[in-house]
C-alpha positions in Angstrom: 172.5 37.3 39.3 170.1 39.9 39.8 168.0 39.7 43.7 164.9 39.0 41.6 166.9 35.6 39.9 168.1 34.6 43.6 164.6 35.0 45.0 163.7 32.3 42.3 166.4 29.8 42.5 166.1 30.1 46.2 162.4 29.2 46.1 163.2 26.3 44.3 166.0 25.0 46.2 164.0 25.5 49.4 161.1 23.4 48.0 164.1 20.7 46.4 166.2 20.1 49.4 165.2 22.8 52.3 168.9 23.8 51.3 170.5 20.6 52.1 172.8 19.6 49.6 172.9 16.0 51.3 169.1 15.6 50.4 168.7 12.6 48.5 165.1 11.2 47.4 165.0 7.7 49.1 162.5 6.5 45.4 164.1 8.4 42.8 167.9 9.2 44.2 167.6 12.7 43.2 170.5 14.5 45.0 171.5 18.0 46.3 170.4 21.4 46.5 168.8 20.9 43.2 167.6 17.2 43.4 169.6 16.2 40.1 168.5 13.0 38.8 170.7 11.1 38.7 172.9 13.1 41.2 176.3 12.2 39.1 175.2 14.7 36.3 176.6 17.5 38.5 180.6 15.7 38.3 180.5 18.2 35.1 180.5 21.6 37.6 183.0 19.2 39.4 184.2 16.4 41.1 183.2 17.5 44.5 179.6 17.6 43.6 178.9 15.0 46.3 180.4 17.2 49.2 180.5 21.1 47.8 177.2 23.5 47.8 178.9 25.9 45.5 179.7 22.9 42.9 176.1 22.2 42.9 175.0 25.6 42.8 178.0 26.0 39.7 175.7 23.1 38.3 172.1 24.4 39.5 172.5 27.9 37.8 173.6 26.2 34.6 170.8 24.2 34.3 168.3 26.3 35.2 169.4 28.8 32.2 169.8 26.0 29.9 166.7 24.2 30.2 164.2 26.9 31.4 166.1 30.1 30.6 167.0 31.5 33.8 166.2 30.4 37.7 162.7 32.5 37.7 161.8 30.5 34.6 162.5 27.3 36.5 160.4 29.1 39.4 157.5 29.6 37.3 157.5 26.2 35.5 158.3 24.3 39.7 155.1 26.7 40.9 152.7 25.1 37.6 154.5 21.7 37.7 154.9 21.0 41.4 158.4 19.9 39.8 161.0 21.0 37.6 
């Protein structure tokens, strides 16, 4: 991932969780780094997902390229949306 890339999905994570991977959304029950909703989509980077930053991150990257096209995309998109 280029530094550009990081810089993106960092910005989002920040704004997500402030890097917590215990963050959880006390109305929605978004969970994570990433605020997955619901937070048991990210068993499919692995079943640790509750307790690992790099299984959510595994899970974060992939769906920022697969729904936006990349983490800046998902950056762009947070920054218009106040959400992604």
């Amino acid at each position: 991932m280029s530094s550009a890339q990081y810089s993106c999905l960092s910005n989002v994570v920040y704004r997500e969780s402030s890097w917590d991977p215990f963050a959880t959304n006390s109305s929605s029950g978004a969970y994570g780094l990433f605020q997955a909703l619901p937070g048991s989509k990210m068993e499919s980077a692995g079943s640790d997902w509750r307790t690992n930053p790099l299984t959510q991150m595994r899970w974060g990257i992939s769906y920022m390229n697969s729904r936006y096209g990349s983490p800046c995309d998902a950056w762009y998109f947070w920054q218009k949306n106040g959400w992604y």
